[in-house]
C-alpha beads as a LAMMPS data file, in Angstrom:
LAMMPS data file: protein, C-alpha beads

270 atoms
269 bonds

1 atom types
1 bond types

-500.0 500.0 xlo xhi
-500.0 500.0 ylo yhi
-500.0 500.0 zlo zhi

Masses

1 110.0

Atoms # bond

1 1 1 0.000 0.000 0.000
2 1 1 1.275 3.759 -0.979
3 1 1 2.598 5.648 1.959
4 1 1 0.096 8.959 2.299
5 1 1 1.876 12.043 2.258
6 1 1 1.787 13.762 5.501
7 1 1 2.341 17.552 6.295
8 1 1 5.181 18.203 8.919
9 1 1 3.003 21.014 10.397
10 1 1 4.241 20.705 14.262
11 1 1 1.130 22.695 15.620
12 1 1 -1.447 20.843 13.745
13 1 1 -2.903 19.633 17.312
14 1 1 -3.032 23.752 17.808
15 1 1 -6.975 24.678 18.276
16 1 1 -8.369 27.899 16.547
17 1 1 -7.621 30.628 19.765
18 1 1 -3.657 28.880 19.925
19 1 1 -3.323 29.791 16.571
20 1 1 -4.335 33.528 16.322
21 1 1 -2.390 34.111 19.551
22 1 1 0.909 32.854 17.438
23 1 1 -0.093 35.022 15.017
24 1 1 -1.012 37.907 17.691
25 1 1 2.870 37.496 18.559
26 1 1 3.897 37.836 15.045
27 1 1 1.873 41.144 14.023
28 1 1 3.171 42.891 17.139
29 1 1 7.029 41.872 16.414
30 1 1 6.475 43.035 13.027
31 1 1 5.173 46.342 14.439
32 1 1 7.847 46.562 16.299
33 1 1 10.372 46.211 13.644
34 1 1 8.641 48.692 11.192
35 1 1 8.287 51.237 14.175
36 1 1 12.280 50.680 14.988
37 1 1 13.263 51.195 11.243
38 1 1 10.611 54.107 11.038
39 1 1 12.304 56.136 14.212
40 1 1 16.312 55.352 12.675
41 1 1 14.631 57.023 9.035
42 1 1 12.885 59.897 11.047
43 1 1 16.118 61.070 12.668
44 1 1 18.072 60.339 9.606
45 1 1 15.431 61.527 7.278
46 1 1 16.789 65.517 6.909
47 1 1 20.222 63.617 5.529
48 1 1 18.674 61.291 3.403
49 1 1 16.156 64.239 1.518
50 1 1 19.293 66.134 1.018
51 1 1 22.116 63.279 -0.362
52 1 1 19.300 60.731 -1.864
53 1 1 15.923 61.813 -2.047
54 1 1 16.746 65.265 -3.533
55 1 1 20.092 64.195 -5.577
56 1 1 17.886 64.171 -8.972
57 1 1 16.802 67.637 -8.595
58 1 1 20.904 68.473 -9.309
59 1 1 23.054 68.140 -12.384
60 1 1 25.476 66.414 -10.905
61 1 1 23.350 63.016 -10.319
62 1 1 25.076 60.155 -11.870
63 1 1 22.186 59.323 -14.626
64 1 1 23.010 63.075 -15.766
65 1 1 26.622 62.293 -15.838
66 1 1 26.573 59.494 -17.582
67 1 1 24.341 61.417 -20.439
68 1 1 26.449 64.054 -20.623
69 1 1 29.551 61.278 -21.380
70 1 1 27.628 59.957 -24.100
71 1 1 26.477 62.853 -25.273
72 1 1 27.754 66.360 -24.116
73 1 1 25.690 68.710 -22.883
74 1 1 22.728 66.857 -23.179
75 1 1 22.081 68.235 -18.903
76 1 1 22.421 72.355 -18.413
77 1 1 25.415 72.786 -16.233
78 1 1 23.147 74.670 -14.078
79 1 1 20.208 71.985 -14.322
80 1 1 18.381 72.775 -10.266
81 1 1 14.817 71.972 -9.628
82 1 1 14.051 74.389 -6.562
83 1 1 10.821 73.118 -4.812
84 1 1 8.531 75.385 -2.689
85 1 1 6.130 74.081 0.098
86 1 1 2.820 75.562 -0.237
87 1 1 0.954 73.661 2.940
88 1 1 1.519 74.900 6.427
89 1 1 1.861 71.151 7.627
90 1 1 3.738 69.535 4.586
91 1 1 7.270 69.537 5.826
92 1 1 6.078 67.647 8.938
93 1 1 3.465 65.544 7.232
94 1 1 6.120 64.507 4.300
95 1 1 9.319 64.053 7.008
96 1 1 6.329 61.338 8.814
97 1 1 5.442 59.587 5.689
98 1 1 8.544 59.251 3.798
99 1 1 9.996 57.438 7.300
100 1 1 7.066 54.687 7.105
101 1 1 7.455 54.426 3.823
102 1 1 10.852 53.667 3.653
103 1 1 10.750 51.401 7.504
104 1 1 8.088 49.773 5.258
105 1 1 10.418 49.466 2.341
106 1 1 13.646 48.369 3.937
107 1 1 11.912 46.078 6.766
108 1 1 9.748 44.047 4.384
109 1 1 11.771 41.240 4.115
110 1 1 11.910 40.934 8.070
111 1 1 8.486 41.141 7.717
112 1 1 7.917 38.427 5.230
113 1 1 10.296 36.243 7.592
114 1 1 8.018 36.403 10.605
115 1 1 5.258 35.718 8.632
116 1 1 6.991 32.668 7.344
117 1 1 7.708 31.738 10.504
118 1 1 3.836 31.590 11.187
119 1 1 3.218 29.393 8.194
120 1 1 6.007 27.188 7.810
121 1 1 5.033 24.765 10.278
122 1 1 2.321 23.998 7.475
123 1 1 3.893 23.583 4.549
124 1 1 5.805 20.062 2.975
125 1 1 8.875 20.304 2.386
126 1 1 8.999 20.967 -1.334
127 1 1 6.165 23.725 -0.664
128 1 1 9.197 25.140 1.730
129 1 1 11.793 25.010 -1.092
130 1 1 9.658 26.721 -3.531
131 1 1 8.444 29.514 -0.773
132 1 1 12.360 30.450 -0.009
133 1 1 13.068 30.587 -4.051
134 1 1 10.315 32.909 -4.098
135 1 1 11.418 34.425 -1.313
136 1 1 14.815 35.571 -2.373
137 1 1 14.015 35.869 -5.899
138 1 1 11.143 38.341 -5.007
139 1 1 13.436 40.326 -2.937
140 1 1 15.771 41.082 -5.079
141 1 1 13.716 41.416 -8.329
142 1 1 11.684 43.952 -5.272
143 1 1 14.908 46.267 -4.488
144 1 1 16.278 45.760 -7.852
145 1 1 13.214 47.324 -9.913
146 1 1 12.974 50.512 -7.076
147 1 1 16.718 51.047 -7.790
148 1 1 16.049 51.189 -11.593
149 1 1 13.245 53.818 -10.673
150 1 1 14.984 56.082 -8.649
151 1 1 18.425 55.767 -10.844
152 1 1 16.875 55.693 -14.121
153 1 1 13.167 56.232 -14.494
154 1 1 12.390 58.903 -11.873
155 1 1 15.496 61.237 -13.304
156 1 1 14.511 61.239 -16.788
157 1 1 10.500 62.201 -15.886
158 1 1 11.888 64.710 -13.695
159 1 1 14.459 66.397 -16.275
160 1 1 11.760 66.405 -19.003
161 1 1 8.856 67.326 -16.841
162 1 1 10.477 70.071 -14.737
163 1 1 12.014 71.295 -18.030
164 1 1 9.037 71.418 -20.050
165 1 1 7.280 74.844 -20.499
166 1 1 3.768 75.018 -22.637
167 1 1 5.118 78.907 -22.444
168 1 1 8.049 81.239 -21.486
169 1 1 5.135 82.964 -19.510
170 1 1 4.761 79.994 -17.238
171 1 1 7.465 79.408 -14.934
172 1 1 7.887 75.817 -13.562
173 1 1 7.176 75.556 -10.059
174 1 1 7.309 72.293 -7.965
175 1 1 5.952 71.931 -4.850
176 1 1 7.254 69.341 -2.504
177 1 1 3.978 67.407 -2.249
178 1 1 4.143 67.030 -6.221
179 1 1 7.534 65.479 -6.079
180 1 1 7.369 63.144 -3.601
181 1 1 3.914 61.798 -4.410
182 1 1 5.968 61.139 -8.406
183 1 1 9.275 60.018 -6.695
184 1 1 7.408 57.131 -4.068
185 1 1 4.870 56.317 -7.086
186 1 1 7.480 55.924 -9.522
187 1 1 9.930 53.848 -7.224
188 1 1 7.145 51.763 -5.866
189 1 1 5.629 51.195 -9.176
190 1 1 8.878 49.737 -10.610
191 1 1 9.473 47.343 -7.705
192 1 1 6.104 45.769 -8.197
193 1 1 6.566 45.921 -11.716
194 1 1 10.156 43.999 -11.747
195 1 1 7.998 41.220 -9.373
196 1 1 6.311 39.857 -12.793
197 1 1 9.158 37.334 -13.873
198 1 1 8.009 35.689 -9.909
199 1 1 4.630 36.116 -11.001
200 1 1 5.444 34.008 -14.214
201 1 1 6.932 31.786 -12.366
202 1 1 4.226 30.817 -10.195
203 1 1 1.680 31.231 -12.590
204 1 1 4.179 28.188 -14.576
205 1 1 4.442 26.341 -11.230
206 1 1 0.546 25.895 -11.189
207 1 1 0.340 25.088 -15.295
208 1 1 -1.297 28.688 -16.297
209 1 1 1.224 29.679 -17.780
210 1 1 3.959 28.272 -20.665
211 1 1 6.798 29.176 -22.641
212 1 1 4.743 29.062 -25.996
213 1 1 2.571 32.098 -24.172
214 1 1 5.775 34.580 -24.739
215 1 1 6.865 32.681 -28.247
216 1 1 3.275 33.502 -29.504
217 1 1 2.970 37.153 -28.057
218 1 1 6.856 38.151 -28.443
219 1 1 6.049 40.897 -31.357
220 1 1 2.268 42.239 -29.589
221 1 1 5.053 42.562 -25.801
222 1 1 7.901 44.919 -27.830
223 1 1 5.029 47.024 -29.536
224 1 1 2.931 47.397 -25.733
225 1 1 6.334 47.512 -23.992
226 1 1 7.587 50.776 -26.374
227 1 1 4.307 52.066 -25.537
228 1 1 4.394 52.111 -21.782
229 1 1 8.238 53.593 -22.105
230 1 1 7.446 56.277 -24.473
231 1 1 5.091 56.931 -21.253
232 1 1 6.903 56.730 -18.380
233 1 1 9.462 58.649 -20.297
234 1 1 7.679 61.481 -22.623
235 1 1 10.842 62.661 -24.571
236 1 1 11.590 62.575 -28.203
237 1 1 15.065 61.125 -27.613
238 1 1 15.124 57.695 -29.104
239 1 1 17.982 56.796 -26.653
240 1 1 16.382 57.491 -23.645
241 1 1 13.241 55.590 -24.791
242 1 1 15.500 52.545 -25.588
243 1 1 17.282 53.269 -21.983
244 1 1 13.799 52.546 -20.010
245 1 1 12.563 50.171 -22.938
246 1 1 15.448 47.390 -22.310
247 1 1 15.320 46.698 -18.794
248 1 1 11.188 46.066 -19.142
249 1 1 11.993 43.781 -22.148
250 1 1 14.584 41.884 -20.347
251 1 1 11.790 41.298 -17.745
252 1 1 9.314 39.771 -20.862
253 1 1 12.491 37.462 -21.530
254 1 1 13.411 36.717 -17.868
255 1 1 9.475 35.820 -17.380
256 1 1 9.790 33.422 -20.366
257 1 1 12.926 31.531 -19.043
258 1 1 11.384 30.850 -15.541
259 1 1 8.000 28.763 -17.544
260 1 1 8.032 25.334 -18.011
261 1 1 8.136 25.409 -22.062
262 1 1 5.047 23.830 -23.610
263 1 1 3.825 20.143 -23.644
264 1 1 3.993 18.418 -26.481
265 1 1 0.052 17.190 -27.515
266 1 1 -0.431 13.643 -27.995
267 1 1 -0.644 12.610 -31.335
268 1 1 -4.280 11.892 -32.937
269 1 1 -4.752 7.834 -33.067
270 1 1 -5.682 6.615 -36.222

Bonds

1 1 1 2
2 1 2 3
3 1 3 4
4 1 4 5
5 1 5 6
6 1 6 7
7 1 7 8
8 1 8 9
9 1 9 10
10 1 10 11
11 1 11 12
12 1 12 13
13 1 13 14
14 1 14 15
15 1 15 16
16 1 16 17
17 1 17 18
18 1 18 19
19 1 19 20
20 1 20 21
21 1 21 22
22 1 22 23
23 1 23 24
24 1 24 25
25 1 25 26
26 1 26 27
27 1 27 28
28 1 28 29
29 1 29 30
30 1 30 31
31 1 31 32
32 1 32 33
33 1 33 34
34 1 34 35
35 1 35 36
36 1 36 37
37 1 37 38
38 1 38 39
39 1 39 40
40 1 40 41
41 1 41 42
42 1 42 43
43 1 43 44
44 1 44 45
45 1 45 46
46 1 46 47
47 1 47 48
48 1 48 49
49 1 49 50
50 1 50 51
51 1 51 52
52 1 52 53
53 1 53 54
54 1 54 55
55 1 55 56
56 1 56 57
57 1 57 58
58 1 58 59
59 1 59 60
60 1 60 61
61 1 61 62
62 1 62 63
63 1 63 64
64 1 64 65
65 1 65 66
66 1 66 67
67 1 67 68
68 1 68 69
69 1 69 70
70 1 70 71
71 1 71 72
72 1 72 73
73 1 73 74
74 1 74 75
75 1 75 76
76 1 76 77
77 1 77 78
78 1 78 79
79 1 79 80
80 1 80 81
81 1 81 82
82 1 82 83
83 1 83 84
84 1 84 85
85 1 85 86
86 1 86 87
87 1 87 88
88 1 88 89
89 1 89 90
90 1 90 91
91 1 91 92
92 1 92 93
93 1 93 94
94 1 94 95
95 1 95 96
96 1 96 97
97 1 97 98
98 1 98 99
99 1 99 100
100 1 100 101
101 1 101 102
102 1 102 103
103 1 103 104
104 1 104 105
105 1 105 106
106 1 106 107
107 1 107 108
108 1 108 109
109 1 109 110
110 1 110 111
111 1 111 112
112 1 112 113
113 1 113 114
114 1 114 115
115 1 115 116
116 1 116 117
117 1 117 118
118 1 118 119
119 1 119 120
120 1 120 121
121 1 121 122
122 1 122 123
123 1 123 124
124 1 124 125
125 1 125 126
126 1 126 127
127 1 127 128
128 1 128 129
129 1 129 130
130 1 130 131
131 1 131 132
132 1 132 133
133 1 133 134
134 1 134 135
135 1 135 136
136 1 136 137
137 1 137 138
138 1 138 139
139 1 139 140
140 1 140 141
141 1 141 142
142 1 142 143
143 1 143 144
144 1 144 145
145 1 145 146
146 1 146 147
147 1 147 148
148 1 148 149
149 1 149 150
150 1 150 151
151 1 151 152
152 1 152 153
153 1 153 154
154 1 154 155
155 1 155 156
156 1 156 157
157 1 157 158
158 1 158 159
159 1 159 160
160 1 160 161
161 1 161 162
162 1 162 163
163 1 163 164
164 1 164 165
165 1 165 166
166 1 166 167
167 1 167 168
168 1 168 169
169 1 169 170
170 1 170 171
171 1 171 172
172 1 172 173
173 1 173 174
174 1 174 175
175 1 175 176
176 1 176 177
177 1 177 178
178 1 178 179
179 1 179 180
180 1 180 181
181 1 181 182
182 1 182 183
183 1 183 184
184 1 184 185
185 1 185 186
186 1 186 187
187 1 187 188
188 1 188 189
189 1 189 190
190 1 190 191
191 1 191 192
192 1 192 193
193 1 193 194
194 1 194 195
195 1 195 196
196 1 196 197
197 1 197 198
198 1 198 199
199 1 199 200
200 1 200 201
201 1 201 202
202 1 202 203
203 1 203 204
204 1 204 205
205 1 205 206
206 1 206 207
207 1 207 208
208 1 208 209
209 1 209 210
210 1 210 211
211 1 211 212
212 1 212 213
213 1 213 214
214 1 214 215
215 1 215 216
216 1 216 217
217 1 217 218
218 1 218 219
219 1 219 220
220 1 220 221
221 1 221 222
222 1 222 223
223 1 223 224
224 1 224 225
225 1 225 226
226 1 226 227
227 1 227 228
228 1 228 229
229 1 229 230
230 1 230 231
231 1 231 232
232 1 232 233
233 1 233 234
234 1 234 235
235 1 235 236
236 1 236 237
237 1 237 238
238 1 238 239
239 1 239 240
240 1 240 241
241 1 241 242
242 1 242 243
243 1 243 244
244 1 244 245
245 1 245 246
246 1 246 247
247 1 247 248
248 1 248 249
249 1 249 250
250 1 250 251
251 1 251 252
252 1 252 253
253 1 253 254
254 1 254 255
255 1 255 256
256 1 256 257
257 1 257 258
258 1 258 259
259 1 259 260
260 1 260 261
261 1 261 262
262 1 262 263
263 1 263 264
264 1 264 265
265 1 265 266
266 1 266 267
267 1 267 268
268 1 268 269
269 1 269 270
């Protein structure tokens, strides 16, 4: 007779009250963690607007640089965005909110390991060795996609946008609520954004999704994907269109590498 697969959950004995105090205990580490990281960003958070969050209103960001290498002058020397707070309360509100948004940021994958600790017990093993692959991979894919939108994608938007006048009559001027609801949109966006190539992946790991998906729809992605460039970044520079274009199509290709390619269908019996 076939052995029946067991799980190794070591709480399954655990009634219904055991198991939402466990989790009780896990919410309020996790609180504490994001309220640590939150206080270390709040006291460090006049340094960090000056040398990080600020460092793409100046010419002398490293995106700029590099342009101007490959092709001079391409940034004014004296390239400055100046931004002006028009709310009584922003500076406070926006020093509160950028700490718990980056605590939130830079504690998630603490916070994704106390929740695993919660549901490991749970899980079979190979459900385990799947959940750490996602793990890591959607961690780094995570901080790896919010590094492309504050290095790449965020500059360029600013540069054109801030530099853009319908008329010499109307000066551009950028209040500090404006750029910080573009910079946390655009940084956040890209992080979930570089998460599809897990999503493929899991979407594979259930059978909804093959290789012979991406074969079929190759052409249709590199039309849509030039689209939603040419969007994120309005210029009419084909380079910098083909500098935000590559990095989404290597996530099409990355996506298509992580699916199972397609079964071959049975032949038709005579």
């Amino acid at each position: 007779m076939a052995e029946v697969k067991t799980s190794p959950r070591k709480s399954a004995d655990m009634n219904f009250w055991g198991h939402l105090d466990e989790l009780r205990g896990v919410l309020v580490r996790i609180a504490v963690v994001v309220i640590v990281f939150g206080v270390v960003f709040f006291i460090f958070m006049p340094w960090i607007f000056d040398n990080v969050i600020l460092a793409p209103c100046r010419a002398s960001f490293p995106l700029y640089k590099l342009f101007d290498m490959i092709a001079p002058d391409s940034t004014p020397p004296d390239f400055q965005v100046n931004l002006i707070n028009i709310q009584l309360a922003s500076q406070l509100f926006i020093h509160l909110s950028a700490s718990g948004w980056l605590a939130a940021v830079f504690s998630f994958p603490v916070i994704i390991y106390l929740l695993w600790t919660f549901v490991s017990p749970a899980l079979y093993p190979e459900e385990k060795r799947n959940s750490r692959t996602a793990f890591l991979f959607g961690n780094i894919m995570f901080y790896f996609g919010v590094a492309v939108g504050y290095f790449l994608v965020f500059p360029l938007t600013l540069r054109f946008l801030a530099t853009y006048q319908l008329s010499d009559l109307i000066p551009n001027t950028i209040t500090l609520d404006s750029y910080m609801d573009n910079f946390l949109s655009i940084c956040l966006v890209m992080g979930a954004v570089f998460e599809l190539p897990l999503v493929a992946w899991l979407l594979g790991k259930i059978g909804l999704l093959n290789r012979s998906f991406f074969n079929t729809y190759r052409r249709h992605a590199i039309v849509a994907l030039l689209i939603v460039a040419a969007l994120i970044t309005p210029t009419g520079d084909p380079f910098t269109l083909f500098v935000v274009f590559l990095p989404i199509y290597m996530l099409w290709e990355l996506s298509s590498r992580l699916v199972p390619a397609a079964k071959p269908e049975p032949a038709e019996e005579n």
